[in-house]
N, C-alpha and C positions, 0 to 999 in steps of 0.2 A: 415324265414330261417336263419339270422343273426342277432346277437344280436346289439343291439342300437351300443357300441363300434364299432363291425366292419363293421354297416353300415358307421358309421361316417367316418373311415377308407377309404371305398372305396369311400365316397364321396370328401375327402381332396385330394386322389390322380387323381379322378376325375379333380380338379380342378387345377391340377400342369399339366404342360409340361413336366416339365425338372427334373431330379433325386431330390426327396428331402430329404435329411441325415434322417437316423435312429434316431440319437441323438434327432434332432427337430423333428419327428413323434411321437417318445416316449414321449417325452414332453409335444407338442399337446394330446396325449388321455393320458395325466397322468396314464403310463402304464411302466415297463422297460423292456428294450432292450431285456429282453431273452421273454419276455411275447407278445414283441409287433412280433418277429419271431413267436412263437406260432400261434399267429391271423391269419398272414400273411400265414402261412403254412396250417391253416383249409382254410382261404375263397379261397386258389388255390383248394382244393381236390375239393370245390364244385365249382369254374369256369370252372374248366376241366371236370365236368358232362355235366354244360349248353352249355359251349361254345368249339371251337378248337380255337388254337394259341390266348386264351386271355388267361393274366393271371395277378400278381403284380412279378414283376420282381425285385431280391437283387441282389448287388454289395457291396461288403463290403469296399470299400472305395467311391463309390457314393450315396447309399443307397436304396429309393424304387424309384420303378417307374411302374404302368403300363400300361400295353401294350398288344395291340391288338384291335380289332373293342369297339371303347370306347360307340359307341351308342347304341350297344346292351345290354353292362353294364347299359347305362341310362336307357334304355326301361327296363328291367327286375328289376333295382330300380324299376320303379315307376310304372309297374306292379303290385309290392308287395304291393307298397303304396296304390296307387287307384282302384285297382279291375276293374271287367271288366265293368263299368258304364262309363270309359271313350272311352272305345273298342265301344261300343253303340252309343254314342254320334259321334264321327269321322265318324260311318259308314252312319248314319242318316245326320250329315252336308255333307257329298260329294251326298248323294241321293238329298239334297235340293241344291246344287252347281248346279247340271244339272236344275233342276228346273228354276234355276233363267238366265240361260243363253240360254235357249230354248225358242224361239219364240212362238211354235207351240205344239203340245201332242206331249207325247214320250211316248211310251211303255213300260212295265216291260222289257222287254230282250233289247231294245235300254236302256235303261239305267244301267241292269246289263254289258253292254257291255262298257258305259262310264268310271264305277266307279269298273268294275272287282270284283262286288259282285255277289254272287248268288242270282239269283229269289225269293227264300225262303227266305233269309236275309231279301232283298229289303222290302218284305212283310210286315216280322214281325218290321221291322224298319221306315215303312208307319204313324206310328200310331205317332210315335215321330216326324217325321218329322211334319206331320200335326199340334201337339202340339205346334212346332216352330214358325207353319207360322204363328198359330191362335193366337202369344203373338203377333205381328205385327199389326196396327192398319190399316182395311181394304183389310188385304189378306186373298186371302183364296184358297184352293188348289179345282179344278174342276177337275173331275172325271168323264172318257166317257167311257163306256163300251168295243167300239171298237178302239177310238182312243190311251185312254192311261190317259194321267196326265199332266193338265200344271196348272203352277202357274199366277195368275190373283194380280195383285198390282200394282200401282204408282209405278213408277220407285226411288223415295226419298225413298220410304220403300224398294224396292228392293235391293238396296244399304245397307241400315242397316239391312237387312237379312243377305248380304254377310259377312259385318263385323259380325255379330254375329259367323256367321257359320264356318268364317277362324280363323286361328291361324299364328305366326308370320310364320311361317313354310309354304316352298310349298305344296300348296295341291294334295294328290293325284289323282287329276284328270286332274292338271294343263295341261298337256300333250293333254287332248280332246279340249280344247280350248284354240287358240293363245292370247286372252285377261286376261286368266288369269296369263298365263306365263310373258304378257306384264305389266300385274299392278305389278307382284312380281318385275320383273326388278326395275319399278319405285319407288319402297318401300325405297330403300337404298338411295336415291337421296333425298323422301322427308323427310324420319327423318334427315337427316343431315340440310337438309330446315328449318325443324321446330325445331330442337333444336337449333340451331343457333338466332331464331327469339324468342322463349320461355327464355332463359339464360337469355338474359341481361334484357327482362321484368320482371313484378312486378307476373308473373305468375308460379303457381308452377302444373303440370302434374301429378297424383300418375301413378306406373309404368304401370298396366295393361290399365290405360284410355288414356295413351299418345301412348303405340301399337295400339288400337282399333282407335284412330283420325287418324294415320300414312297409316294405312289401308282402313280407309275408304275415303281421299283424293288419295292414289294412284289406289285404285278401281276406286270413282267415274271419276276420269280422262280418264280413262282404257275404261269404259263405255261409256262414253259422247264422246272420241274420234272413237269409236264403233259403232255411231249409236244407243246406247242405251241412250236416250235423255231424259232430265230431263220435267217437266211437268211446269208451273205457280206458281210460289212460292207466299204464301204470302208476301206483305210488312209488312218489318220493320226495324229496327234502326241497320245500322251494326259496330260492335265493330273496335276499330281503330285493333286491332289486326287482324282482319278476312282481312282488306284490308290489311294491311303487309304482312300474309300469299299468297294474290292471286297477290300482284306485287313482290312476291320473286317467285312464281309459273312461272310469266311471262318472269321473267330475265330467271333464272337457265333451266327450263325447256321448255321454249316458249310455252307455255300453258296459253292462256287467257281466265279467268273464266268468264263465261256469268254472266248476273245482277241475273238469278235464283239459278247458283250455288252456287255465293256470297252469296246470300240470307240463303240456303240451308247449305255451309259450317261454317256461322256466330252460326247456330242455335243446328247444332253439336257440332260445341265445347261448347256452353253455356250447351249443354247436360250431356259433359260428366264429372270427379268429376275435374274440375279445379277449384285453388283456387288460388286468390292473396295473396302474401307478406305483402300488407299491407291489410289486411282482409276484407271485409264487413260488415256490422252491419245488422241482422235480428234480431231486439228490440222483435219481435214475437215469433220467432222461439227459442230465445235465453228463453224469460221467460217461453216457454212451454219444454225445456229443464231441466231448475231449480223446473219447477212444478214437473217434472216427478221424478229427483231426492230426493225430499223430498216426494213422495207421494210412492217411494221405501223404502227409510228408515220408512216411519211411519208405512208402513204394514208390510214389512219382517223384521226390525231392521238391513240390509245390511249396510257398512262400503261404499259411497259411496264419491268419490276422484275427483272435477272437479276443475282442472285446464281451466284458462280464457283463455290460448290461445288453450283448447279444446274445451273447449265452442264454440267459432269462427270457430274452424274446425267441428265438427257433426254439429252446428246450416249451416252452407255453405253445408255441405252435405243432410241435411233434405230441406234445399231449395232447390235443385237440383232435387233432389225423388219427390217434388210436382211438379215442372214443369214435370219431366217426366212421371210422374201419369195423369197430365191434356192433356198429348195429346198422349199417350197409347203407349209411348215407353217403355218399361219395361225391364230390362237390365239383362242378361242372369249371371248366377252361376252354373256351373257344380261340386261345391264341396260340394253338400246338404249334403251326410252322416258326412262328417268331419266338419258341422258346427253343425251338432242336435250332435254329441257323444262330440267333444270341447268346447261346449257353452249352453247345454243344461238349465241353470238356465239364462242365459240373454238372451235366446231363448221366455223361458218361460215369462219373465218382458216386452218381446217387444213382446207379445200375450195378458198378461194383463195389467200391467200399464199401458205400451206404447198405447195402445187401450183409457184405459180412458183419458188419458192426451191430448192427441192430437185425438182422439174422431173418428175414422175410423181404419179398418183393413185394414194390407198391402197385396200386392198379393206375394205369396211364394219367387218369388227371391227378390224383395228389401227387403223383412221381413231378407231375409240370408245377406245381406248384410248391414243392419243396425246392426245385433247382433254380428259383433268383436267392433263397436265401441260403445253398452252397455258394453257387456264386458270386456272392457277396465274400466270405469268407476269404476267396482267394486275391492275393495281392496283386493290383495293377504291374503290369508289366510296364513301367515307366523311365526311360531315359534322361537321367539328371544332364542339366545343360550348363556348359562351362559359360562364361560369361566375361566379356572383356570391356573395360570405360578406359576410352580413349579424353583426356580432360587435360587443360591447362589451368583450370580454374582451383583456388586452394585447395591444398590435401586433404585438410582437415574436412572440409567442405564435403568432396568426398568420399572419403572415407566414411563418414558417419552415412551420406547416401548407401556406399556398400553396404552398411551394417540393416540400415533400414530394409533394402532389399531382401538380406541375406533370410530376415523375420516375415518377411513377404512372401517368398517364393523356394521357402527351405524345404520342401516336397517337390520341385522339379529345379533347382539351384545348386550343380555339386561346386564351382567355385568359384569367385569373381577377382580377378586380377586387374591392374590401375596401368595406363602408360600415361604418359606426355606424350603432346603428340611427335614433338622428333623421335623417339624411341619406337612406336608404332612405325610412324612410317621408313625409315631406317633397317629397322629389324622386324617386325610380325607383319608388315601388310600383305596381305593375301598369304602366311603363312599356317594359321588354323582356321581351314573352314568348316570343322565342326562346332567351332565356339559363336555366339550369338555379340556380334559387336554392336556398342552405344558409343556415342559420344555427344561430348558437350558442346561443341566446334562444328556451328554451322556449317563454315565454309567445307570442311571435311567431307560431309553429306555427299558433295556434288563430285566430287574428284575420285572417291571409293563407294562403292556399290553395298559392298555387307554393312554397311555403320547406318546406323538410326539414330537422328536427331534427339535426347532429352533432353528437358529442363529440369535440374536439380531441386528447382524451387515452386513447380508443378507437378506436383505427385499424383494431385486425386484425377486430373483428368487421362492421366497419362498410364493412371495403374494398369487398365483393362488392358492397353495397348502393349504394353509391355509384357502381360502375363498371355497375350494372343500368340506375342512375338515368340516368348519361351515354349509354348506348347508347338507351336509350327517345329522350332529348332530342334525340339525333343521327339516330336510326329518323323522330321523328315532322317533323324540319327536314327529310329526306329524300322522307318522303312531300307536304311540299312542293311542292317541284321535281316529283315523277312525276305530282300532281294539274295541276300547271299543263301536262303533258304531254299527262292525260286532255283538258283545256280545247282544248289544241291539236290533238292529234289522232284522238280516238276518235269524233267525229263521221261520219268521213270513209269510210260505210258507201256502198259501189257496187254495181247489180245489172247484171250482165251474161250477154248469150245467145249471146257467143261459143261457140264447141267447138274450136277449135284453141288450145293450151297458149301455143305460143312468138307469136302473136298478142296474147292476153290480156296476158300479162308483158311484152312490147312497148307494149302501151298505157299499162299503168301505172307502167312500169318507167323508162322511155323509150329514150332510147338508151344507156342502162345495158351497160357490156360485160360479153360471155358469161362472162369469166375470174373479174368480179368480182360474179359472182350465183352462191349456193347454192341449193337448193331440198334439203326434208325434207321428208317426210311424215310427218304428227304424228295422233292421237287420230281413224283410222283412215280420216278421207275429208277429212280437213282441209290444204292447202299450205303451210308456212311458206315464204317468200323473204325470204330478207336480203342487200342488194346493199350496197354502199359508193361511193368515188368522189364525189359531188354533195357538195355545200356544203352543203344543209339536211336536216335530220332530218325522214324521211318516214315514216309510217303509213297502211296502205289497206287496208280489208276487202274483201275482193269478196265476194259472193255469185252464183253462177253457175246460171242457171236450166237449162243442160243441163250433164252431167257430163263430165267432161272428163279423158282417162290421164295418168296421171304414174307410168312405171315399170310401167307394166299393171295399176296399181291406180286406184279411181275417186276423184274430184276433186270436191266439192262446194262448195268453198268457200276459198277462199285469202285467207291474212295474207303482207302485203308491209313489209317495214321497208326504210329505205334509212339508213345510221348514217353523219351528214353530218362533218365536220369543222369542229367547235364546240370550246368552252372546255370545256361538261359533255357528252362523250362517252363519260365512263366511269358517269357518271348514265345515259346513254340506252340505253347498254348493259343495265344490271342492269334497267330499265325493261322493256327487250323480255322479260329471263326473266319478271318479274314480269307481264305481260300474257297473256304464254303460256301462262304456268297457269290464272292467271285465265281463262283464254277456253278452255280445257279442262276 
């Protein structure tokens, strides 16, 4: 419904309190004054459809602000963003909330009664749940005809269901049960616990795995003081940290953690992604990291970028996944379609490289959650931008401006060349228009169209604007290269009345090997295949007049990329994300 700008828009005022000047919101979306009123005037027409008394509110001497139920603003963001896959998800985690706090069966209409859903929902939202419990090592949901539904588990899994299933947020059921109302209370008590005890150690939290610990300490307290009691833990060696945690428990909260729970909470934190400051060494994990990278470049020719102190972070991460693997904790991702449409080529290398290199297939969410840190790895496909100053003003002057820049913007900067303006206009005007023209010569502005006003002696306000200017020049050199791709291969539309899968991919695949083809299913009946191997950069639509399974789901239509081993690979790469969307 709104364009990137004025989401951005409503997301910065989102995040203000207090009036923030026109002057500085213009600035921010490098926009002016009368254009950023413009914006500001369309996203009211359409606040005032969705919403009453919201809206962004002017003052001409304090500037915007708005105002009114701000979280219905977030909720309709992120509506737009995520679709209703997370509407799904909320309603299937509060049907397993009752699950997990019920002793006994409960019935479809006792439980529509808990979680204020309908019967029919509950139903078709059974399937997922179940899905849930069955990632859980040892649950599993029992089914009585007359009685209803309970959930059967070790209380240790119990617990990491719940943390799965909640979010930092009350949940909406909290209300049917005083224990859950009672763990939320204690949430805000123990992250202040545990960040107080994290800071000054050699330990670093990423942010969703330091929520899910927070959660699942003021759970299992919740629990264990409930009557819901933990079980025999195995022994074994507990981290000095884990006992800091249970005698700051003891002080702050008077809460004495049993030898099980000790046990129990040493083994979660080692679960979740923490990493020390001063790193670990995984001599293993690290050379099956470098195996994989060079076993990327030999096959696709990718541009591929490790930094050692990334190395220490994925290799700490890939330890972590195999302990989690060896004892069937498997870690939940609700953003599956925004990681196959964002990552679709290191999706693909962490289905085949990844596979041979480290020698086992992963289970769907830790696959989604190792591919931002492939994709990381690989190099921006970035168009460096020639750069021209058009200046009558001293060389020297200048000159040393080039040099300044050159330290400025030497990541999208391949080389800046000086005229006077008789020699511009004489010889180069309008003769390179892939180069990004400046000049110092107002007058100049008005009479040629590519030149942008600097001041030499205005840097700080002018840097943003200028590194705007070089990434547009570099964006539109870019789309270049992906149109001359459209030219080559969006034509390349097939109809076919096959109905066997591995036929189809055969014919247009060729003899493409099995190891070095992925297949995902994208935008609910569509195939993506991306194979590697072959020397030229492939694109094939098929259209399929009968439907055809993949994974027991139907098939209507399949995109085939094949990413050949070229000079612009890492262009043909960002090409397929960009198409992908496009064609969704």
């Amino acid at each position: 419904m709104f364009t990137k700008r004025e989401t951005r828009l409503l997301a910065i005022l989102l995040g203000m309190k207090d009036w923030l000047p026109g002057k500085i919101l213009a600035q921010m979306l490098a926009i002016s004054s009368r254009t950023l009123q413009n914006e500001v005037a369309f996203i009211n027409t359409i606040l005032k459809k969705q919403f009453s008394n919201t809206l962004i509110a002017s003052n001409n001497r304090l500037g915007y602000r708005l105002e009114g139920n701000r979280d219905q603003i977030k909720r309709f963001v992120a509506e737009n963003a995520s679709g209703e896959d997370e509407d799904t998800f909320e309603s299937a985690a509060a049907i397993l909330m009752v699950l997990l706090y019920e002793r006994d069966f409960i019935t479809l209409n006792q439980i529509a009664e808990k979680t204020f859903l309908a019967v029919s929902s509950i139903s078709v939202n059974m399937e997922k749940v179940r899905k849930m419990i069955a990632r859980a090592k040892g649950a599993r949901l029992i089914v009585h005809p007359r009685k209803g539904y309970r959930l059967e588990a070790e209380e240790s899994v119990k617990r990491m269901l719940i943390v799965n299933a909640l979010g930092n947020e009350e949940s909406k059921i909290a209300g049917q049960y005083p224990q859950i109302l009672e763990a939320y209370e204690l949430l805000d008590d123990i992250r202040e616990i545990l960040i107080d005890i994290f800071v000054p150690s050699d330990y670093i939290i990423e942010g969703k795995a330091f929520d899910a610990f927070c959660r699942d300490c003021a759970f299992s307290l919740s629990r264990q003081l409930n009557g819901y009691l933990l079980e025999k833990q195995k022994e074994h060696e507990v981290s000095a940290i884990s006992k800091k945690i249970s005698s700051a428990f003891k002080e702050e909260l008077n809460y004495e953690c049993t030898k099980d729970e000790l046990l129990c909470l040493n083994e979660r934190l080692e679960d979740l992604n923490v990493i020390g400051t001063t790193k670990k060494d995984y001599p293993d994990t690290e050379k099956q990291i470098k195996d994989f990278c060079a076993l990327v470049s030999a096959e696709l020719g990718l541009s591929i970028h490790l930094e050692n102190n990334y190395l220490k972070r994925l290799s700490e991460h890939l330890h972590r996944m195999k302990r989690r693997l060896d004892v069937g904790n498997y870690l939940r991702t609700s953003d599956r379609e925004t990681i196959e449409k964002q990552y679709p080529v290191a999706l693909h290398l962490v289905r085949t490289c990844f596979v041979k290199t480290f020698g086992s297939k992963l289970p769907g969410n830790e696959e989604r959650l190792l591919v931002p840190y492939i994709a990381a790895l690989i190099d921006d496909a970035t168009v460096k931008v020639n750069v021209n100053i058009v200046s009558d003003l001293p060389v020297g002057e200048v000159y040393r401006y080039r040099a300044r820049m050159y330290e400025q913007y030497m990541t999208i900067v391949n080389r800046i060349r000086i005229f006077p303006t008789y020699l511009y206009e004489e010889r180069f005007c309008d003769s390179d228009p892939d180069a990004l023209f400046l000049t110092t010569q107002e007058d100049l502005v008005f009479r040629h169209n590519e030149l942008t006003y600097i001041d030499l002696y205005e840097e700080y306000y002018q840097s943003e604007m200028i590194l705007n200017l070089l990434k547009d020049k570099s964006l539109s050199l870019k789309k270049k290269i992906f149109d001359q791709y459209k030219e080559d291969f969006e034509h390349e539309v097939y109809e076919d009345k096959e109905t066997d899968l591995s036929v189809i991919l055969k014919k247009y695949a060729g003899d493409q090997k099995k190891e070095d083809l992925s297949c995902t299913l994208i935008d609910n009946d569509v195939l993506l295949c991306i194979s590697h191997g072959k020397d030229e950069h492939v694109y094939k639509r098929i259209l399929l007049n009968k439907v055809v399974l993949f994974e027991k789901k139907p098939v209507k239509e399949i995109v085939y990329y094949n990413i050949g081993r070229k000079e612009d690979v890492n262009f043909f790469c960002e090409y397929i994300k960009g198409s992908i969307n496009k064609h969704i």
